[in-house]
N, C-alpha and C positions, 0 to 999 in steps of 0.2 A: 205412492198414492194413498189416500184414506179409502176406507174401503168398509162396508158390513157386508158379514156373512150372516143371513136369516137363517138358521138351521143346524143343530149342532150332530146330526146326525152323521152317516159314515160320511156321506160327500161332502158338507158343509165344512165338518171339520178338517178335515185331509184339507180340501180346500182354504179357509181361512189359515191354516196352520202355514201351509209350502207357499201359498202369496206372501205370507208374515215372513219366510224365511229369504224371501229376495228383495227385502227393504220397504214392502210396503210395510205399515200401519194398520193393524184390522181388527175389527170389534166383530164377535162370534154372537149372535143374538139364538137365545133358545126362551122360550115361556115355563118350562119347567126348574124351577129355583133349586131344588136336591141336586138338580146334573148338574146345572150352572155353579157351584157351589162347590164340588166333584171336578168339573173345569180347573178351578180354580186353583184348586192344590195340584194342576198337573198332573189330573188323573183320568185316562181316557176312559170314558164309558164301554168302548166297546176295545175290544183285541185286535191290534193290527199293525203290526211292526216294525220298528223306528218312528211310530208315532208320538209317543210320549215323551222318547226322550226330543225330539223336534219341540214340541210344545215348549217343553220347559226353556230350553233353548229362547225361545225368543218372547217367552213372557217374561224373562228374567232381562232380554235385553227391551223390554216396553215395548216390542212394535207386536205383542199380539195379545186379547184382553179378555175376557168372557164375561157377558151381562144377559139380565134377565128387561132389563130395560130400552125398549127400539128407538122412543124418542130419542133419548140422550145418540144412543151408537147412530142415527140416521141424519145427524143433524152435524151439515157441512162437510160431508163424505162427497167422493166423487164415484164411485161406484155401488149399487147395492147388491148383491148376488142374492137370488133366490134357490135355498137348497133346501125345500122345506119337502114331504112327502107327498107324492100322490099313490096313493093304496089303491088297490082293487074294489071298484064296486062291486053288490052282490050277481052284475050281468055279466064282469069281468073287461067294466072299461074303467077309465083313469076317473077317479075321487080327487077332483080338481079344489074342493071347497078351500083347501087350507092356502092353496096360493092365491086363489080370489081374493080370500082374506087379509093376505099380508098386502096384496096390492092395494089392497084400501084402505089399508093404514099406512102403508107405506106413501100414497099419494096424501093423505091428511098431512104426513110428519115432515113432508120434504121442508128444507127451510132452502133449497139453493138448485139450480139446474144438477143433474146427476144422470148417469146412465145404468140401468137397469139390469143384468146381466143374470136370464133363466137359468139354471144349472140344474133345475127338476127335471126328469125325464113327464116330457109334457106331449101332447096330440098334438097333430097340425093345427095351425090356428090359436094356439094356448098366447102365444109371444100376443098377436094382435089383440087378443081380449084382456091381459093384465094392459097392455098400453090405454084401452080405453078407459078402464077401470081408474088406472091414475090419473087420468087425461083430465077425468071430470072430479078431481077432490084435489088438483093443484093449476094453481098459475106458472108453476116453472116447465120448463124443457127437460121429458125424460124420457128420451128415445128408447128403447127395449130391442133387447140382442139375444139371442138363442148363443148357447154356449154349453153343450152336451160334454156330460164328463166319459171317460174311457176307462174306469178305472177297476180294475182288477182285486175282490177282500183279497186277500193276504202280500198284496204288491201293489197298494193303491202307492202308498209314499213316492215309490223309484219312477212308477206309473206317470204320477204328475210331475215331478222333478225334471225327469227324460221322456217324454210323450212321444207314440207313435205318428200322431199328428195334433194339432189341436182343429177344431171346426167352429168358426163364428159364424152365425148367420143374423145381418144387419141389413135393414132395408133401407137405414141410412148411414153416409159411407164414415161423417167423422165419429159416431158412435163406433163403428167396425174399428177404427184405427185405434181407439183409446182402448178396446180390450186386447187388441195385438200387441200394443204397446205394454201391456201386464204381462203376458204369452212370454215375450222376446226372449227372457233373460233363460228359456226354458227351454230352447230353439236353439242353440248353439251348437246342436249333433246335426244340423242340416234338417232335422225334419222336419213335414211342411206345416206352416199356416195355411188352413183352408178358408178363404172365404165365399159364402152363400146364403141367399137369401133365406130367411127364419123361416119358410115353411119346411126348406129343404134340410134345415138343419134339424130340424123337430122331427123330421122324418129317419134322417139320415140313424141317431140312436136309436130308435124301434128297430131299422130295419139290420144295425146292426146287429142285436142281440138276437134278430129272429134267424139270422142265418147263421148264428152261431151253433143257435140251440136246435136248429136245423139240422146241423153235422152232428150233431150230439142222438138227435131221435135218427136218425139217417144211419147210422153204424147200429145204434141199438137193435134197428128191424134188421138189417144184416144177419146180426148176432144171433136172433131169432131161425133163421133160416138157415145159417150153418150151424144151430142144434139142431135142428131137422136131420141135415144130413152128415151130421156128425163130423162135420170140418171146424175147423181149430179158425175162428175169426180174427184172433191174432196175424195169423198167416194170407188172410185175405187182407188184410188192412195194412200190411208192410206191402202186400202186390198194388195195391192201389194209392197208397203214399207217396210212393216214390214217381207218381204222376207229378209234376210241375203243375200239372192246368186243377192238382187236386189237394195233395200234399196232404200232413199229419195231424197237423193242430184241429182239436176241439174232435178228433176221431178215435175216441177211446170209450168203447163198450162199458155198460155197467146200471146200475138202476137208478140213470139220468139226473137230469140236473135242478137244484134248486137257488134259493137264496130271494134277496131280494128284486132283483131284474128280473132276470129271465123269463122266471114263472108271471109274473103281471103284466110285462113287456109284449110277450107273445100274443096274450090273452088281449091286451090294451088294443094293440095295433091288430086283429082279427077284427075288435069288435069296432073301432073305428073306420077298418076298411068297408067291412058290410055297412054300415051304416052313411057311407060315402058313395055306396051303389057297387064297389069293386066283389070281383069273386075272390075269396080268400081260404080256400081250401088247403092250398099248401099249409100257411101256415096254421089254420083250425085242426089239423091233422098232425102240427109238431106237438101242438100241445100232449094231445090225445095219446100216440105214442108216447109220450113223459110220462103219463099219469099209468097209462098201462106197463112199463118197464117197471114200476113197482108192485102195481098188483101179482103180476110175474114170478115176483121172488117171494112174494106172500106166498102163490099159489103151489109154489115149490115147497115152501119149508110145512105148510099142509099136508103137503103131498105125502111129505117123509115122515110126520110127527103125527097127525091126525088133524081130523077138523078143529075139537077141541084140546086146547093146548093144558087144561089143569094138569096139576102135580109136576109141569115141566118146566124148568128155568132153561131163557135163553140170554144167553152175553151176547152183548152190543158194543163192539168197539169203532166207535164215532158216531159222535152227533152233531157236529157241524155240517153243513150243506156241501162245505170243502176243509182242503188244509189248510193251517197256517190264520185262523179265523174262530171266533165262536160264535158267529149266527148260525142260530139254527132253524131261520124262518124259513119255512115251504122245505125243510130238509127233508131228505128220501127217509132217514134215520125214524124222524116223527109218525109215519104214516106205518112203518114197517111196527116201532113199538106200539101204536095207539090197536093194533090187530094184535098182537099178542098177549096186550092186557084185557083184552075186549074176548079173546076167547079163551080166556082161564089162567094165562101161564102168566109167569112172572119175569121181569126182564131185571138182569143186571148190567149198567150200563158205565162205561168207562169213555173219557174222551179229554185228549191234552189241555183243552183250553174252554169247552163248551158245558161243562157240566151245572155251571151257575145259569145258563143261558136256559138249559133241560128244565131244571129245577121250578122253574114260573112255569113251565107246562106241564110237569108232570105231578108233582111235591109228591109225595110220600107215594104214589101210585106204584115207584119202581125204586131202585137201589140206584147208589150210586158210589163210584169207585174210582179213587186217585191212580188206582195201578191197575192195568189191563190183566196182571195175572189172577189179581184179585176178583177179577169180575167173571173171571172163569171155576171157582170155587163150584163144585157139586154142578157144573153147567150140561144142559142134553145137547144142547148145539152153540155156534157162534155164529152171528151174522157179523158182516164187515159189511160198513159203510161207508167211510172217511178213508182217504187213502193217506193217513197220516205217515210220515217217514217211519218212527216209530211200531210201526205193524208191521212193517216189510221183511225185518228178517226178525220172524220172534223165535222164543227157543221152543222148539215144537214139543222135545221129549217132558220139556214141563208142562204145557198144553197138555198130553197126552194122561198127565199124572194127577193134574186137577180136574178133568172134564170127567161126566161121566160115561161120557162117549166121545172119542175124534172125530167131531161132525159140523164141517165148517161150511155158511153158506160166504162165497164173499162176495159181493157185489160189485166189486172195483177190480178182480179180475189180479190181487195182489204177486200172484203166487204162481209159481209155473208147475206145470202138471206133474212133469217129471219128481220136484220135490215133493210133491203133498204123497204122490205114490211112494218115493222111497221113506215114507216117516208114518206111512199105514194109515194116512188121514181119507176121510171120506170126503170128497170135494166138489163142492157146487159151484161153480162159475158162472158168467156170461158169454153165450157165444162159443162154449168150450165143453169136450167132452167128461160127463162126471166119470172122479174118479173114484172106483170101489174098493172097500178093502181086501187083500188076499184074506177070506176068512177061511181056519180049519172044523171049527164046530159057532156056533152060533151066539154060543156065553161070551164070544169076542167082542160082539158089540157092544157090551157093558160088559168093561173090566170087572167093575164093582160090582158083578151079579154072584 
């Protein structure tokens, strides 16, 4: 099929890219000419694996193009995907403006009947008001279909490729059939095509990502209470996994979750509920637990260092929201350094893939370091943020030689207690008992003293 993708952001592109790779034709429309340009050379804006080389892949075989131009890519296509962004307003509901927008030029430019195909994560209601929008700036037929993406940063590729399901939501049926008809070739593991009506589908991703992030603040307050009472939440969380009716996934303690979904997702679909008359306390309350899992570990590395943190350097290894990724937007990372710079201390920051990503928020305000040993040079403590593979088993005896003290907070919970005690480390976790050093005289806590 011919096809534009409006948006060259993470889902536009993943998107336009893996349609390109199953025969269609697809024109990737962006308004910003530097990234389109960036495109073009086969060079992905953002970090996300077997992306790029997919690209080149099939702009070399012509069926995938990158332009700054919508008329030209919208004229005589059969599908239009909208993957453009809806941000957080400052109340914490969906910034619909940019898709209003494309739907009104989109409705100016049509030159042929076409199907419309949302992929913004949009309120209920969103599908029906881009259809009027075009309704009144065209004479053709452009039915409008919800079609919520699932995809995973550091696993979007395999994500769209082999999908756990796909969800179309059409309230008319031969529209439905012509985006199933893209789907199919994607379908060949048996898994389902959903179909449902666009309200339910526009609901259906909010309310995924809320119960996700759900299970995520849900173990955290866990964690919470088995510091209390000094039980190891590890060991609660394999008692309650191995429930069938509860199981593992997205139940892993630590100072919670960011990125681009999650955190506006939550927020979007709270403030749409209230606003629709519904009581939405569950989830006003996942947020809140999110935002406080990080105050948390602030209030800990205080607790140890002092309120203000001058003359103290602290390493930060990761700043991506996750692994395998360099966004670092709403990442737990940001919020834990913007406190440490704000009360004196200085941060050196190391992370596989995100450091360009830090750098437009931070510039010069902190350091920054291609090698995680390097970011522990003359360090009083380390936070861990990112559960990169990479951190998992580091060489501790060189930690120990660089730092100027064994003082690690980590927030992802890397490390099993048993090691950090036999390697003399002082260890802050989640959910877990800290562990102290055996000290003989007190000079131990700075070697360098």
């Amino acid at each position: 099929m011919r096809i534009c993708v409006i948006g060259t952001g993470y889902v536009g592109l993943v998107t336009g890219t893996c349609l390109a790779d199953s025969g269609n034709h697809v024109a990737c429309v962006d308004s910003n000419p530097d990234k389109v340009r960036t495109l073009c050379e086969g060079i992905s804006p953002q970090y996300e694996p077997g992306l790029e080389e997919l690209m080149k892949a099939n702009m070399s075989a012509e069926r995938l193009r990158f332009t700054t131009d919508l008329a030209g890519a919208v004229r005589d296509v059969e599908v239009v995907f909208f993957a453009v962004g809806t941000p957080p307003a400052p109340d914490g509901s969906a910034d619909l403006s940019v898709i209003e927008f494309v739907a009104d030029q989109v409705g100016r430019l049509l030159s042929q009947d076409a199907v419309v195909v949302v992929k913004s994560t949009v309120p209920v209601g969103t599908c029906a008001r881009v259809a009027e929008i075009i309704a009144a700036e065209t004479q053709y037929r452009c039915p409008v279909v919800s079609n919520p993406e699932f995809l995973k940063e550091g696993d979007a590729v395999n994500d769209f490729l082999r999908p756990d399901r796909i969800v179309i939501g059409a309230d008319e049926e031969d529209a439905g059939d012509l985006v199933e008809e893209l789907y199919r070739p994607f379908v060949r593991n048996a898994r389902p095509i959903i179909r449902m009506s666009r309200g339910a589908a526009e609901l259906t991703k909010y309310a995924a990502n809320a119960y996700l992030a759900m299970r995520i603040s849900f173990i955290n307050e866990i964690a919470e209470i088995c510091e209390e009472f000094a039980v190891d939440v590890n060991e609660v969380r394999a008692g309650i996994g191995t429930d069938a009716r509860i199981g593992r996934h997205f139940m892993y303690p630590g100072i919670g979750y960011g990125g681009s979904c999650f955190p506006k997702d939550v927020r979007a679909l709270a403030v749409a509920g209230r606003e629709a008359g519904a009581c939405c306390g569950v989830i006003e309350a996942v947020h809140e637990r999110n935002e406080m899992q990080r105050r948390r570990l602030i209030e800990r590395i205080h607790g140890r260092l002092g309120e203000r943190l001058k003359g103290r350097t602290i390493a930060v290894w990761g700043l991506a929201f996750k692994p395998k990724t360099d966004d670092v937007r709403d990442a737990p990372a940001i919020a834990i350094i913007e406190d440490v710079v704000n009360t004196g201390g200085a941060v050196a920051a190391h992370d596989p893939r995100a450091l360009d990503s830090a750098r437009k928020l931070f510039d010069d305000r902190i350091t920054y370091h291609d090698n995680a040993y390097a970011a522990l040079e003359n360090a009083d403590a380390l936070v861990i943020c990112t559960e990169w593979n990479g951190f998992r088993s580091p060489d501790f005896r060189r930690m120990h030689e660089l730092m100027n003290q064994p003082l690690v907070f980590d927030g992802r919970n890397l490390y099993e207690l048993g090691v950090m005690r036999r390697h003399d480390f002082e260890y802050h976790s989640v959910g877990r008992p800290t562990i102290y050093r055996q000290l003989n005289d007190a000079t131990q806590l700075n070697p360098r003293a």
